[in-house]
C-alpha positions as MATLAB code, in Angstrom:
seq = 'XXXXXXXXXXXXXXXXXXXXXXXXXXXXXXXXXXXXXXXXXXXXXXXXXXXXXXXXXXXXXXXXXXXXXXXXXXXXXXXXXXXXXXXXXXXXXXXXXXXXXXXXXXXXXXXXXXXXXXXXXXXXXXXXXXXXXXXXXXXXXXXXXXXXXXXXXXXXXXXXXXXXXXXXXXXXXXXXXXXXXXXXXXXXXXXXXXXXXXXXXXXXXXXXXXXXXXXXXXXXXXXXXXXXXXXXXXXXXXXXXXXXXXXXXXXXXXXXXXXXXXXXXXXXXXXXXXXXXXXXXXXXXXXXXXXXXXXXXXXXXXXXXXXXXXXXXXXXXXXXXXXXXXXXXXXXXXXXXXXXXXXXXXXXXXXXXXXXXXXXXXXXXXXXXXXXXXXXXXXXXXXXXXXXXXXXXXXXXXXXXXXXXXXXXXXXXXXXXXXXXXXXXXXXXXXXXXXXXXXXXXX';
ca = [
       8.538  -31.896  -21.458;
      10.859  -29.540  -19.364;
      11.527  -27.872  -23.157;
       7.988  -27.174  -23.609;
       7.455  -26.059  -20.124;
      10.380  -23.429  -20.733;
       8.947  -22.488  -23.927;
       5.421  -21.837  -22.536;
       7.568  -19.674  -19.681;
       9.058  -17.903  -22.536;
       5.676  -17.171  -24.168;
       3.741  -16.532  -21.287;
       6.577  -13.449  -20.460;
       7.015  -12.047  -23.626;
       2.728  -11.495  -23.935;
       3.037  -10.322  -19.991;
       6.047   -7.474  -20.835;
       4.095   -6.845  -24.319;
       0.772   -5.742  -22.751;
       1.843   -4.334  -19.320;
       4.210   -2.049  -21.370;
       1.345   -1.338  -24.245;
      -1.160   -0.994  -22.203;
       1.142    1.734  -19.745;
       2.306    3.144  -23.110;
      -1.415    3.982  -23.175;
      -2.191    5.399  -20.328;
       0.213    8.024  -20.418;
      -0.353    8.982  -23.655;
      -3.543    9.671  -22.553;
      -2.495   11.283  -19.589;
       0.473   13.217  -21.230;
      -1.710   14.610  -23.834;
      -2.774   17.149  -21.198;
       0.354   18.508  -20.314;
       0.953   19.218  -24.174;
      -2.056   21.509  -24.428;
      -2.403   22.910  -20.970;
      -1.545   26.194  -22.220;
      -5.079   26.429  -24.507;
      -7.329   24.158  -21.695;
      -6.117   27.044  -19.305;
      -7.666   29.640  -21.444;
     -10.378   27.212  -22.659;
     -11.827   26.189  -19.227;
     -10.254   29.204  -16.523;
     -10.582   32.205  -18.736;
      -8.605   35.269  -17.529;
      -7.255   38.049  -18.151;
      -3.758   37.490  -16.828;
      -2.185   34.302  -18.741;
      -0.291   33.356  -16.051;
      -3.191   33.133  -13.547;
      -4.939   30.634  -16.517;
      -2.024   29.021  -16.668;
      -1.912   28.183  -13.360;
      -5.325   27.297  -12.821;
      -4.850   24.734  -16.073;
      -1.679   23.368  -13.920;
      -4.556   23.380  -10.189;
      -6.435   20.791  -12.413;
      -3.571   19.174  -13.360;
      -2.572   18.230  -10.112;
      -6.150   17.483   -8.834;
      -5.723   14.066  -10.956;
      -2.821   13.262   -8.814;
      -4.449   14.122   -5.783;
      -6.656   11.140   -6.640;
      -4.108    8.625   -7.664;
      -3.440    7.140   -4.534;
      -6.958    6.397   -4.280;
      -6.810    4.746   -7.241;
      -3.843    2.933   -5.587;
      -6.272    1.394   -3.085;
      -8.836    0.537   -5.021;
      -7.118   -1.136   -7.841;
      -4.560   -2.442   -5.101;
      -7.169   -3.949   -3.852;
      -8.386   -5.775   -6.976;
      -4.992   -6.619   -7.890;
      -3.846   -8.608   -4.617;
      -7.322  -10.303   -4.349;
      -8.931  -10.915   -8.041;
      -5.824  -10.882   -9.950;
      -3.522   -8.264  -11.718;
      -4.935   -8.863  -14.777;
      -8.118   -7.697  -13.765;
      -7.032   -4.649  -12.263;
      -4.680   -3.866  -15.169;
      -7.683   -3.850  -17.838;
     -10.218   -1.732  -15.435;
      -7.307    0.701  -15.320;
      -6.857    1.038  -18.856;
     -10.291    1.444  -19.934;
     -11.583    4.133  -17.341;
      -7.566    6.077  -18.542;
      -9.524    6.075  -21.973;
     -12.786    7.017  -20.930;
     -11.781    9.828  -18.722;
      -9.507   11.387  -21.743;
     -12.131   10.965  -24.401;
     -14.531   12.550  -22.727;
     -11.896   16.232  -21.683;
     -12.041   16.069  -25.659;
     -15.353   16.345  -25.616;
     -16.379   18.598  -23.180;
     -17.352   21.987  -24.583;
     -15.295   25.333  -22.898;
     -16.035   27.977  -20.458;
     -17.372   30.039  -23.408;
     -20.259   27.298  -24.305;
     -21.393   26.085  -20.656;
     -19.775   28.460  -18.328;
     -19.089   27.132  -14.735;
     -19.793   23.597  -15.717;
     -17.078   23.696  -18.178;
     -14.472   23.549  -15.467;
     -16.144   21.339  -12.958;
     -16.238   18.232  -15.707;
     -12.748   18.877  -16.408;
     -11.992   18.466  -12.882;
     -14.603   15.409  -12.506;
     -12.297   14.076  -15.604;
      -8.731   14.741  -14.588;
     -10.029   12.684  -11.233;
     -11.191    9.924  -13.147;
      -7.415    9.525  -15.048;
      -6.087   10.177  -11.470;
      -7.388    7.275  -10.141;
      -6.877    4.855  -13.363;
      -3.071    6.046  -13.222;
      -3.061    5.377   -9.453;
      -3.476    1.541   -9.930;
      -1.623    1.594  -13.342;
       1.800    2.000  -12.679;
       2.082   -0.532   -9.295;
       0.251   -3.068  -11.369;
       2.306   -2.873  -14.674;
       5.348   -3.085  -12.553;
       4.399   -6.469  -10.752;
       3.280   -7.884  -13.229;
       6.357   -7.121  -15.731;
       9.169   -8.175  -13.155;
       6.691  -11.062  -11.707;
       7.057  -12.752  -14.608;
      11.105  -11.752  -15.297;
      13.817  -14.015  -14.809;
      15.975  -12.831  -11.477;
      18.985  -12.090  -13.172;
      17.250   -9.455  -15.058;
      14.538   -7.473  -12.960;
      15.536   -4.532  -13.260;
      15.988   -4.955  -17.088;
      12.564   -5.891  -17.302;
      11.619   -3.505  -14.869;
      12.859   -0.873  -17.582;
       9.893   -1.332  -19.437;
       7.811    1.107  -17.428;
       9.506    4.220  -17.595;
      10.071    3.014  -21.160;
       7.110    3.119  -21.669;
       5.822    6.003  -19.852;
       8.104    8.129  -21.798;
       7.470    6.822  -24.737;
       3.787    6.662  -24.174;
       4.195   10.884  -22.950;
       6.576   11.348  -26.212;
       3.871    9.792  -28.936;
       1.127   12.061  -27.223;
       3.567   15.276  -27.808;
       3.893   13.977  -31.052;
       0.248   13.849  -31.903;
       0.196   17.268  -30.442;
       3.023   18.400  -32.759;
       1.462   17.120  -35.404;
      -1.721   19.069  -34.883;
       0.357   22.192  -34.284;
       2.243   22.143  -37.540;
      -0.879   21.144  -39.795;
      -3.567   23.929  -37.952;
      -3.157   27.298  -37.933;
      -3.534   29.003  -34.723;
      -7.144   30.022  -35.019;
      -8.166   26.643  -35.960;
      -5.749   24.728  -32.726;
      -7.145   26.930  -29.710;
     -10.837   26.652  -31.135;
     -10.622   22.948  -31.825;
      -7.723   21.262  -33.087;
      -6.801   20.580  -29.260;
      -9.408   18.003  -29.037;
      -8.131   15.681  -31.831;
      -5.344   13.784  -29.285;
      -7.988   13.743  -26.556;
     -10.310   11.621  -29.260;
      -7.904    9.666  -30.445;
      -7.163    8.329  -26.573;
     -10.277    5.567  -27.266;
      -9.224    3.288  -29.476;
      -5.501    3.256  -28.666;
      -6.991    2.444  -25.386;
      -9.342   -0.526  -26.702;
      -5.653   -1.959  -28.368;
      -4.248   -1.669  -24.460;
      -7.248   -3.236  -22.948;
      -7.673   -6.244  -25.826;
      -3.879   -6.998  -24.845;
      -4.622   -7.302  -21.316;
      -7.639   -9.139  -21.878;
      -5.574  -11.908  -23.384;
      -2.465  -12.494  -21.062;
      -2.301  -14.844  -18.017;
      -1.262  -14.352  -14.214;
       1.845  -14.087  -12.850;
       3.050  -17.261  -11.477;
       3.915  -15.982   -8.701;
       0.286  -14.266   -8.028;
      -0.737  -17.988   -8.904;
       0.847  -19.098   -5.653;
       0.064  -17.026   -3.254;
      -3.984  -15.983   -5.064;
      -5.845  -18.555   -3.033;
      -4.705  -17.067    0.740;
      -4.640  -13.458   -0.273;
      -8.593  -13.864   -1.158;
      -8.764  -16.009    2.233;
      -7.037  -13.308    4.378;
      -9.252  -12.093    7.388;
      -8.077   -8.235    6.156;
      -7.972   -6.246    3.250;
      -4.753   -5.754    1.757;
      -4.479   -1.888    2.740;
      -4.864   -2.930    6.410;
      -2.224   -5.677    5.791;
       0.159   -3.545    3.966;
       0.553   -1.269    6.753;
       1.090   -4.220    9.367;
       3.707   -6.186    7.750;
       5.188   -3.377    5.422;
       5.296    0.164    6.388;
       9.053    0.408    6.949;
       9.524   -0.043    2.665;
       6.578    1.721    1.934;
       8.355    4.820    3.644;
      11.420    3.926    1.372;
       9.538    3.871   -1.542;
       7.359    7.030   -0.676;
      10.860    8.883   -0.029;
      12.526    7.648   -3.053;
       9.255    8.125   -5.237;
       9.427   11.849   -4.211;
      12.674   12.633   -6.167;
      11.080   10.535   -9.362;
       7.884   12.618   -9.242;
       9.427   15.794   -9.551;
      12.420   15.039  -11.852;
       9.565   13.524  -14.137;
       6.759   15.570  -14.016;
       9.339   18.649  -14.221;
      10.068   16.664  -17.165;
       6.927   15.589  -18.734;
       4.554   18.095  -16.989;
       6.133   21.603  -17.057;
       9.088   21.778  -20.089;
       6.774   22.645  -22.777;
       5.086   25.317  -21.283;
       8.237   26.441  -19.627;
      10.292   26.573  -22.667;
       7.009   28.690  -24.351;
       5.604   30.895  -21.748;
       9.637   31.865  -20.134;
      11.932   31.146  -22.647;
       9.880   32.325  -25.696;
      10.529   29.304  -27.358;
       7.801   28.564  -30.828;
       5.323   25.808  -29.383;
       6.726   23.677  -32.363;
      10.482   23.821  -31.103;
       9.278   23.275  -27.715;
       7.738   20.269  -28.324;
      10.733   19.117  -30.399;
      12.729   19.023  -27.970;
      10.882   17.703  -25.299;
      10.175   14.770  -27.486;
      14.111   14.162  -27.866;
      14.354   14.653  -23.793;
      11.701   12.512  -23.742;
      13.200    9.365  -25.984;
      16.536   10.280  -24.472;
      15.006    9.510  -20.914;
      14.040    6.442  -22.260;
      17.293    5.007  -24.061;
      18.552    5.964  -19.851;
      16.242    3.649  -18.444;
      17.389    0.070  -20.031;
      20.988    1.357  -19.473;
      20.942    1.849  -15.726;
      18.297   -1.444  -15.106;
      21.928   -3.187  -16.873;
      23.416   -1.449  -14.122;
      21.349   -2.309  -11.473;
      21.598   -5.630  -12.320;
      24.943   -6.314  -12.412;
      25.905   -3.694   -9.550;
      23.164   -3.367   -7.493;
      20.054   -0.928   -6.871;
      21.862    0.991   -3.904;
      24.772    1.823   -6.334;
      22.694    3.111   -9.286;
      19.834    4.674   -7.463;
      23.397    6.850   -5.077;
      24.261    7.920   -8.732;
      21.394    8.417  -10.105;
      20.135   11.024   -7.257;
      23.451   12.464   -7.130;
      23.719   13.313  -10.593;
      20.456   14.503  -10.840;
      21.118   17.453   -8.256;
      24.346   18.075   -9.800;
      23.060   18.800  -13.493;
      19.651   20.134  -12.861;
      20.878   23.845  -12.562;
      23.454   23.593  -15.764;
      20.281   22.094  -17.242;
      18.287   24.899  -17.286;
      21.175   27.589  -17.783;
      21.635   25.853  -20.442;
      17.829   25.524  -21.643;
      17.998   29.428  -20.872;
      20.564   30.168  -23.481;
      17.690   30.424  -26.141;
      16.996   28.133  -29.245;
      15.955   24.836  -30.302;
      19.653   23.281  -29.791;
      19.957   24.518  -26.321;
      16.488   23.633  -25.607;
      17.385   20.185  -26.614;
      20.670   19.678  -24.717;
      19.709   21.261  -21.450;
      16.501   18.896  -21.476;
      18.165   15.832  -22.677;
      21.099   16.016  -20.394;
      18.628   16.439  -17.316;
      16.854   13.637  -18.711;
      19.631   11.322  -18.361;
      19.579   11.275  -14.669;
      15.717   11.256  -14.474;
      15.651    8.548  -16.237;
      18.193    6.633  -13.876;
      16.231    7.430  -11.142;
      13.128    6.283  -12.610;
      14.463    2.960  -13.439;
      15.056    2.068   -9.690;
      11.048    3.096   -8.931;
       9.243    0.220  -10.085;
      12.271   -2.745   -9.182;
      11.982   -0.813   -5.603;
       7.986   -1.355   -5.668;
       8.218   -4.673   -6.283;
      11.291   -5.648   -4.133;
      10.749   -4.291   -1.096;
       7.083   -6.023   -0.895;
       5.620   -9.483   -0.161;
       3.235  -10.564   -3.784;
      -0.120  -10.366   -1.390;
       0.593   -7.019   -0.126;
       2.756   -5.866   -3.174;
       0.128   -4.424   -5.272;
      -1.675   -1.996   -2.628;
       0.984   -1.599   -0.417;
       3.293   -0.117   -3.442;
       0.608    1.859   -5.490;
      -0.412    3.573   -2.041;
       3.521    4.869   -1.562;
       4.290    6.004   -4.745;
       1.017    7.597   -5.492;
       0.914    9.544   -2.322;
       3.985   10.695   -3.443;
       3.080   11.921   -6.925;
      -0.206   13.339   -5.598;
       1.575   15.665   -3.365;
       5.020   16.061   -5.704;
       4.068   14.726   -9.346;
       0.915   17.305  -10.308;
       2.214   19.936   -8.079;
       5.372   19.997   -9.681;
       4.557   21.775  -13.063;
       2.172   24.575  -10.598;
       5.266   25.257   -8.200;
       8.121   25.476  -10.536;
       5.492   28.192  -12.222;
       4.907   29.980   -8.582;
       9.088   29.668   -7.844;
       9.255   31.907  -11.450;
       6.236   34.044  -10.913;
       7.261   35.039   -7.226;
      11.521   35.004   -7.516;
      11.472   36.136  -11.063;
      14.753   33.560  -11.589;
      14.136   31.092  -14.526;
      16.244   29.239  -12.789;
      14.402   28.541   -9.519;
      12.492   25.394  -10.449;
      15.853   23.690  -10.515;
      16.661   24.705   -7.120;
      13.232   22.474   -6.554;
      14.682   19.744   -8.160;
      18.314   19.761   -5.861;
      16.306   20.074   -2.870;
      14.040   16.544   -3.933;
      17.387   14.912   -5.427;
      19.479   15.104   -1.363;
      15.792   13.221   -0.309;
      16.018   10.393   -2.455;
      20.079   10.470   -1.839;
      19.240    9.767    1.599;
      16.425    7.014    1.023;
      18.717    4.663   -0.784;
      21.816    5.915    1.760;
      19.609    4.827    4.693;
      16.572    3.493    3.999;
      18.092    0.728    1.974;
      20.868    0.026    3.928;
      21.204   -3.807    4.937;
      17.864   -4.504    2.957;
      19.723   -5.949   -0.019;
      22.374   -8.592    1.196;
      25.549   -7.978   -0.261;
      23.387   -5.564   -2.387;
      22.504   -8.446   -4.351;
      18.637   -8.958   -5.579;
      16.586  -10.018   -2.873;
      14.984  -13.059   -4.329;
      11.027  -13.184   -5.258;
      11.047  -17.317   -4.584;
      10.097  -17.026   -8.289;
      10.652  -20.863   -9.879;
      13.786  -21.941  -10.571;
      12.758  -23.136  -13.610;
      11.454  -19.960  -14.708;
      14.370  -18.164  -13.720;
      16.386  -20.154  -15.987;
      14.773  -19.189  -18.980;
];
């Protein structure tokens, strides 16, 4: 009996890792695919005659879909703690979907004027607030359901998968590059990834459709339904003090990544020259480099702690980032590839402690909202920004170079959120325990 118990644990966690991590592979494909082509949906949708004024306007509606996330946050927060994460999880994955099918299909500037612009904006706010409930959700319910010897192992899975999911939309985007000539990408050949977001988002919601609820949501499902107040009220009684941690440390991760995954293509094109081919080349290596860091420092964390990895992790970020781009700066696919990858490696450390922090630091019945709320408010005023200011630090300093001055400054915050805000909050620096069954800890 106890054997089929553990197997059924076993099961039940593999099918809960599988679809959180699918179904967040998903969503940022869908919302990666953006970044890819941002170059053409600036001229597309905010004609001009200066490039760099479309490409900045293509970056404005960029971040406008942040600016929604931690709506989003709430809202699916909200269904998550009460109704289940499940539920939340699959609404979040099909509106992801919807929103990117339908940039795809929305004719340009050229064909509907004005209009053209304002449904890409009423898009990007849809994905906004389907990624605000995403990545909070994914996260609790992957290390819900891990053993406690291994959270932040499991918790891996995410950025994993985030990268990954970001890395197999640049792909699709190469792809379409390569086999189009130019003509034939910037007058419709862009739209193909966008299209191609619905049913690799009907795979992510079928998954989620068919796994069960964390145990430890189990437990605790019946009181948070009960409570007299909503979660969001809640959240900011009995856990503001971590949601400030998580806010500060979420800072440094939303500009390392979307640095990263928002702004290298276009840098390495519009600044360094680079062909949009080799660009994306080697952002897809940064990319699966990021992601081969992740697993590596959740080992870490594990074993030494999350105050020890996430002190390295900032640390080394702020030291490489300027090398990084010196080195991007040099010219060519190779150093294109090695000043992205090596910047990568510490982005991806930093990452990794994000989602063990958002669950961690928070009670299950608050966990959901009170998490999604602090690291979206974060990316909504760091995450889409990031890709328009690093473009203002060049446009107005005329130094390459300046965005990773950005990046130092954001790597000393989230040095001094695990410094002091974590300070005493892990005992020993040892997990803080979930109350998780022993039983399915052992497995």
């Amino acid at each position: 009996m106890t054997d089929l118990k553990t197997a059924e644990i076993a099961g039940a966690r593999k099918k809960a890792v599988s679809a959180a991590g699918i179904g967040n592979f998903v969503e940022w494909f869908d919302f990666g695919i953006y970044a890819q082509f941002i170059t053409i949906i600036g001229m597309k949708f905010f004609p001009s005659d200066n490039p760099t004024a479309s490409l900045l306007s293509g970056f404005a509606a960029f971040a406008v879909g942040f600016l929604a996330r931690p709506i989003g946050g709430v809202i699916f927060g909200n269904i998550g703690d009460r109704v289940g994460r499940r539920a939340a999880l699959s609404g979040a994955v099909l509106l992801m979907s919807a929103a990117t099918v339908a940039i795809g299909l929305t004719p340009s500037y050229a064909t509907i004027g004005l209009l053209a612009p304002v449904l890409l904006v009423a898009w990007r706010i849809l994905q906004g607030l389907s990624a605000g409930g995403e990545y909070a959700g994914s996260s609790s319910f992957i290390i819900e359901y891990a053993p406690s010897n291994r959270r932040a192992l499991f918790g891996s899975v995410n950025p994993v998968s985030v990268a990954l999911g970001t890395a197999a939309g640049a792909s699709v985007g190469l792809i379409v590059t390569q086999a189009m000539d130019t003509a034939s990408l910037e007058s419709w050949g862009w739209r193909i990834p966008f299209l191609i977001a619905g049913p690799v988002g009907l795979v992510g919601l079928y998954l989620r459709l068919k796994i069960q609820e964390t145990p430890e949501f189990e437990a605790v499902k019946e009181a948070a339904r009960e409570a007299v107040h909503p979660p969001i009220v809640r959240a900011f009684q009995d856990g503001l003090k971590p949601m400030v941690v998580l806010f500060a440390w979420s800072m440094v991760t939303a500009v390392s990544f979307y640095l990263l995954g928002g702004y290298m293509v276009a840098y390495n094109t519009e600044e360094l020259g680079l062909e949009r081919s080799d660009a994306l080349t080697s952002y897809i290596v940064a990319l699966v480099v990021f992601a081969i860091a992740c697993p590596i420092a959740g080992l870490a964390a594990d074993r030494w702690g999350r105050r020890p990895v996430g002190i390295v992790a900032a640390v080394g970020l702020g030291v490489v980032a300027i090398p990084s781009f010196h080195i991007m700066g040099a010219g060519g696919l190779g150093s294109a590839m090695l000043g992205q990858s090596l910047y990568a490696i510490f982005a991806g450390s930093v990452a990794l402690v994000t989602p063990v922090l958002m669950v961690e630091l928070f009670k299950p019945e608050i966990r959901y909202t009170a998490s999604a709320l602090a690291y979206n408010m974060a990316f909504a005023l760091l995450g889409g920004t990031a890709p328009l200011v690093a473009t203002w630090l060049i446009a107005r300093t005329g130094d390459p170079i300046s965005p990773a001055y950005y990046v130092v400054l954001f790597a000393a915050v989230g040095l001094v959120a695990v410094l002091v805000g974590l300070k005493g909050y892990y005992a020993k620096d040892n997990i803080r325990s979930l109350q998780m069954g022993t039983e399915a800890d052992r497995v």
